[in-house]
C-alpha positions as CSV (number, residue, x, y, z in Angstrom):
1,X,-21.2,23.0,-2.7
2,X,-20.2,19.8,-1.1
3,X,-22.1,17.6,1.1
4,X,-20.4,16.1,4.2
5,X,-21.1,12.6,4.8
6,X,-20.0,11.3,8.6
7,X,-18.3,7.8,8.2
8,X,-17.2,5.5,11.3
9,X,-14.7,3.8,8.8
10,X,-12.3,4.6,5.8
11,X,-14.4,5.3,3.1
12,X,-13.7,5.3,-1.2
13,X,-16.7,4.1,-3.8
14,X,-16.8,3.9,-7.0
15,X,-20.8,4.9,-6.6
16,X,-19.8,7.8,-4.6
17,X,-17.6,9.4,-7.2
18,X,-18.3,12.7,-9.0
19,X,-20.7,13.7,-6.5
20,X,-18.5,16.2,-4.8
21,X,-18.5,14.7,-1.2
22,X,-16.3,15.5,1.7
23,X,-16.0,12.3,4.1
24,X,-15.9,13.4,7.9
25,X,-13.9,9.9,9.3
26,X,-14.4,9.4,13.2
27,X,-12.2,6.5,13.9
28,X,-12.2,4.1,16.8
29,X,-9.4,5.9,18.7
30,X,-11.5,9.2,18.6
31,X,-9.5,10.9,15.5
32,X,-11.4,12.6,13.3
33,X,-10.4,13.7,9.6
34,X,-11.8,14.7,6.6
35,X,-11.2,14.6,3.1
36,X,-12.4,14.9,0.2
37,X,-13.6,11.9,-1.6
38,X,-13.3,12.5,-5.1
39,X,-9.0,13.6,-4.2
40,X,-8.1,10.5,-2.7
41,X,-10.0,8.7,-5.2
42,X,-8.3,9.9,-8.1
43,X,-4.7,9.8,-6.2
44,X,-5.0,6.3,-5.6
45,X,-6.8,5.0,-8.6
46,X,-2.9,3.8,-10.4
47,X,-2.5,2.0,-6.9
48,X,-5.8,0.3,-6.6
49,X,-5.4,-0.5,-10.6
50,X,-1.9,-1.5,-10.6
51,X,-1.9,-5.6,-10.7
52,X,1.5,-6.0,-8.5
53,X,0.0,-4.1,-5.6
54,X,-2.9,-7.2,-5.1
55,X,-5.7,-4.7,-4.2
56,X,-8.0,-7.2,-6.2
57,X,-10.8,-6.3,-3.9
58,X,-11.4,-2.0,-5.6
59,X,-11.2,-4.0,-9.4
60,X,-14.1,-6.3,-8.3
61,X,-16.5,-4.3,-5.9
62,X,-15.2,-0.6,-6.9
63,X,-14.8,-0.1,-3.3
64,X,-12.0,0.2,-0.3
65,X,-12.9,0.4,3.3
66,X,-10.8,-0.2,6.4
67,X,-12.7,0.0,9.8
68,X,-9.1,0.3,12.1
69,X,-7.6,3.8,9.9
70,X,-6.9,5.1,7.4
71,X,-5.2,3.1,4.9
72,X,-1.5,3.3,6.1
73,X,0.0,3.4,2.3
74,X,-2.9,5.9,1.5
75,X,-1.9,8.0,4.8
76,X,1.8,8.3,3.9
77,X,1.4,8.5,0.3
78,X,-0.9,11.1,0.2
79,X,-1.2,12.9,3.7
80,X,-2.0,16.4,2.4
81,X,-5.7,15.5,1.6
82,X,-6.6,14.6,5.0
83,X,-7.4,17.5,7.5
84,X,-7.1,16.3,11.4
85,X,-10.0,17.9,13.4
């Protein structure tokens, strides 16, 4: 069973990983998704560990947050792991 976690911001963590947790994002334009953590995290693991794309900041803190949205590479790469509500 999964345990929802409400998040005001974009949300993946290396110390949240494996523990089976569905992200309920409320965004500042009042959209709300979910998805599941551990999904996106493994789909954009190559990007976040691929040197030419200069997302230094995942390799040194093992985290990625945006507080605007989601991620607009993320969103378009990968839009089946988001649900609107």
């Amino acid at each position: 069973m999964n345990k929802t976690i409400n998040k005001n911001y974009f949300h993946l963590n290396k110390k949240l990983y494996g523990k089976d947790s569905a992200i309920k994002l409320t965004l500042p334009d009042g959209s709300i998704y979910k998805y599941m953590h551990d999904d996106v995290y493994d789909s954009c693991l190559p990007e976040f560990l691929d040197e030419s794309k200069k997302r230094s900041s995942f390799k040194k803190y093992g985290k990625w947050t945006d507080s605007k949205r989601i991620p607009v590479w993320i969103l378009n790469k990968f839009p089946e792991l988001f649900k609107i509500l």
